[in-house]
N, C-alpha and C positions, 0 to 999 in steps of 0.2 A: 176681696173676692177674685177670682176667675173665671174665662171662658174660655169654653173645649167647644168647637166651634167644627163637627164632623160633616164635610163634604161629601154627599153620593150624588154621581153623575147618572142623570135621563134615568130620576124616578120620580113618576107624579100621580096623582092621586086619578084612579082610574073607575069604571065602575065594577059592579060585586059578579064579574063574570067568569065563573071557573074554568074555562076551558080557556080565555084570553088573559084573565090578568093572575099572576104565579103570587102575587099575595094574599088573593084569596085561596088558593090552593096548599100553602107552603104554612107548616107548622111554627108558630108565631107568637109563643106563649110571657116573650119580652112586649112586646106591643100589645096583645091579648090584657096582661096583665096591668099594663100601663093605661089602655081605655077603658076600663072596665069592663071590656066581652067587645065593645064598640069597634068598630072595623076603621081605617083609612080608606075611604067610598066617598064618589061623591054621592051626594051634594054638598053638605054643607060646608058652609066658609069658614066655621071654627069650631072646632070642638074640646070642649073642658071637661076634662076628666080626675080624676083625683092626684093622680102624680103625673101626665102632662097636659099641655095646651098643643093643641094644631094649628095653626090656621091656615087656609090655602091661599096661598100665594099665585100671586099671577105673574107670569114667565114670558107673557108675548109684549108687554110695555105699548100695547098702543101703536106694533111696528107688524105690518102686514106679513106671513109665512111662517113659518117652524121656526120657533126658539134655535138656538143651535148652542155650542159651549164654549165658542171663545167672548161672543157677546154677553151669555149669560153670566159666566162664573168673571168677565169683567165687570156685570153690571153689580153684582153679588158680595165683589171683592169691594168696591167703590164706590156703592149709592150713587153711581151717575148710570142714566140711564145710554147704554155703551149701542145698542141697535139704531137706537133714535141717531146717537152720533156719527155712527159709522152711515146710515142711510139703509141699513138691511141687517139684518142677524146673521152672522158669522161663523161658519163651521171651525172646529179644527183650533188652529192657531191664531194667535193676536194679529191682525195687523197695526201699522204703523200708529194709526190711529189708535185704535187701543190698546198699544203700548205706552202709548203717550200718556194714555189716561194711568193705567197700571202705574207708571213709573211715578206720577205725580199725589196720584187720591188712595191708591191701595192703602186698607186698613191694618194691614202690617206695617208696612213702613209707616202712619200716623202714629200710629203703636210705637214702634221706636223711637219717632225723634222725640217723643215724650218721654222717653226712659221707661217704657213698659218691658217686663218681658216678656217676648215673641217666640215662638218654635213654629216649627213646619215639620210635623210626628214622622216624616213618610222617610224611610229609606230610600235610597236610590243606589243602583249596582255599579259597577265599572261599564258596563258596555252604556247605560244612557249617557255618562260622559263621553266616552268615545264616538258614539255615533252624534253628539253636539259637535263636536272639537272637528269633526268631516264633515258638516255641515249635510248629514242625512236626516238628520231629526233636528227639532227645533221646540223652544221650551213650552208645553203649553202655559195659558194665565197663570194658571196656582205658583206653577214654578217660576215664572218669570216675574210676578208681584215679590216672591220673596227672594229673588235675584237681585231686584229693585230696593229691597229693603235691607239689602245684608243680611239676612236670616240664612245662617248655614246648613247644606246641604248634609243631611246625615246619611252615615255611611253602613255597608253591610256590618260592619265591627260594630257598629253600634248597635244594629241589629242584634248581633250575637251575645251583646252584652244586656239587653233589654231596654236601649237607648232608643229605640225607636221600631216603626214599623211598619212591614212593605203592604204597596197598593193593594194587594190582594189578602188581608189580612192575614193568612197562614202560613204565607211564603213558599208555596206549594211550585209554583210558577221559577222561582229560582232555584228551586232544588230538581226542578223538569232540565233546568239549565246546564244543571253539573253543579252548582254550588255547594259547598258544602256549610249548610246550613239546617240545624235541629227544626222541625216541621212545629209550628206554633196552631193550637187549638184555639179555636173565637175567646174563648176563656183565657186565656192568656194573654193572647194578642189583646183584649181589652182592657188589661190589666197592664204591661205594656203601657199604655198609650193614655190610661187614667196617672199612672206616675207620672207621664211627661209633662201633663196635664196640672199636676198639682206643682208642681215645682217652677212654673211659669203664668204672667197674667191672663195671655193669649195664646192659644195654642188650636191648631191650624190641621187636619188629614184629611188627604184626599183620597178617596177610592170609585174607580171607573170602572169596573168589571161589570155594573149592571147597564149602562150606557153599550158597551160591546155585548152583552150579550143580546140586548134588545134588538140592536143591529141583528143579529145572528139567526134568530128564530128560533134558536132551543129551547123549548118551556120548559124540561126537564130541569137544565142546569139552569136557569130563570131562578124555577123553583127553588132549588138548592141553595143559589146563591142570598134568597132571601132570606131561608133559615141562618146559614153563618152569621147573617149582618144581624138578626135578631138575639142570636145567642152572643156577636161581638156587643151591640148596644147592650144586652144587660150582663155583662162583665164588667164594659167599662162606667155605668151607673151606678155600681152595688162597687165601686172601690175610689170615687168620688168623692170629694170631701164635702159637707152641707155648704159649703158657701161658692159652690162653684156652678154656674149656669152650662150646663148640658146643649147643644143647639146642634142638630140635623135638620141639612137643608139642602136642597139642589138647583141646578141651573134651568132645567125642563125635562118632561113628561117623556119616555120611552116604552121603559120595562112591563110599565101597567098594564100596555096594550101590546102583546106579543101576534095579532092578530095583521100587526103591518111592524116593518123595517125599520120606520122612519121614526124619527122624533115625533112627538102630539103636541097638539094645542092646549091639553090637559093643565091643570093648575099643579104646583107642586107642593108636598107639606113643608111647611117650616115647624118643626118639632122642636119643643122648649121643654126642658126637664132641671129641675133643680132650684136654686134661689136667683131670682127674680124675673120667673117669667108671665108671672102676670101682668107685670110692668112693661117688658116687652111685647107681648101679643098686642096691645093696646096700640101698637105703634108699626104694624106690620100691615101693607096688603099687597105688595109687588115685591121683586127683586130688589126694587130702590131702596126700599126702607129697613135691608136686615142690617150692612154695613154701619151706617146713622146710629141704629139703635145701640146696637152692640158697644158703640164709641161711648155716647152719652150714659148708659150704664154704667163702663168702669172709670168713667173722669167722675162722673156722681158721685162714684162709692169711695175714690179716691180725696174727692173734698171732703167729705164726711168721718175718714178714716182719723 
């Protein structure tokens, strides 16, 4: 088996308020379809639907203030609980401390020195290396876990060959840039990124557009941006192979409540779609426990193989 293990930044499970949360507003007929008519609302802590599982996850760990995403998507990437460690939740980029953790627990590199194979789907352009090598920018988690683990960096040729794909799923944002790059539809791009998927054990994308936009206050683009990722999720489920576990998940709560800036205290879904996620749900209720599971899964399936 496999896992496609898709990262969205600062989405959490909000309540049913149309004018505040762009998921109940934003046409959604991949998720529609996947809970039965059933919304991503709270309350409930878990819901089962015929082709997936939710459960909401808890994002604050027991550490007083706003989630933030170097904590989260450390705690996410590692099953250690990275706010507690650090003594606060952490915006932004790793510190020292949670590189330390990164470099030693991330479930990519466990992945690897096992002889799993590992991918990180995301393209990245020439200027994010440039602006590392000048020290203006600096790696977030995701990237810096699979810096830590030796997982290489794919490139816009890859891109262009359908080797991989950019943060913004359509590539729209590089082609604003000057790139000369074919404009990819959610239906592509999910297709894309189900091949990469299938050709490796673990496989790894990150996309933060909705984290920035939350930031921003646009419900409009909020919205919008919801439907893409609805129409990318079921691209890349309907080109999936049956033995491969599906998993959307996030580090904390923003987008749902467009009503404030900041990050929420909101719980966030952990979405399981494909084989074995009733196995998994069983074993989830915070950030600490998706890393864990995800591991024990494919060593399972790999003794059994």
């Amino acid at each position: 088996m496999s896992i496609l293990l898709l990262f969205v930044d600062g989405f959490g499970i909000g309540p049913a308020y149309a004018t505040t949360n762009p998921y109940i507003t934003a046409r959604t007929p991949t998720l529609d379809a996947w809970l039965g008519g059933k919304k991503l609302i709270q309350p409930p802590r878990r819901l089962d639907a015929p082709a997936v599982t939710v459960v909401s996850t808890d994002a604050c760990l027991g550490v007083a203030g706003l989630p933030q995403s170097a904590t989260g998507q450390t705690t996410l990437l590692t099953g250690l609980n990275a706010p507690a460690a650090a003594g606060r939740h952490v915006n932004g980029y790793p510190t020292a401390v949670l590189r330390k953790m990164l470099s030693e627990a991330n479930i990519m590199l466990r992945l690897r020195r096992e002889n799993y194979r590992v991918a990180l789907a995301n393209a990245y352009s020439p200027e994010y290396f440039t602006l590392i090598e000048a020290g203006k920018r600096k790696h977030a988690a995701i990237a810096f876990a699979a810096l830590a683990a030796d997982v290489p960096f794919l490139s816009l040729d890859d891109l262009r060959a359908g080797r991989a794909v950019y943060q913004d799923v359509t590539s729209q944002l590089l082609i604003d840039r000057g790139h000369d790059l074919p404009g990819l539809t959610p239906e592509l791009a999910g297709e894309y990124l189900a091949r990469i998927a299938q050709a490796n054990d673990f496989t790894l994308f990150e996309y933060f557009q909705t984290d920035l936009v939350g930031h921003s206050g646009d419900f409009a683009r909020a919205v919008g941006l919801v439907e893409t990722l609805d129409r990318f999720f079921g691209s890349v489920a309907a080109h999936l192979p049956a033995d491969c576990l599906f998993v959307i998940a996030s580090d904390h709560g923003n987008v749902e409540d467009m009503s404030v800036r900041t990050h929420t205290l909101n719980p966030v879904p952990t979405l399981l779609y494909g084989a074995g996620r009733e196995e998994i749900a069983d074993k989830i209720s915070d950030l600490t426990d998706i890393a864990p599971a995800l591991l024990a899964l494919l060593r399972r399936q790999r003794r059994s193989d």
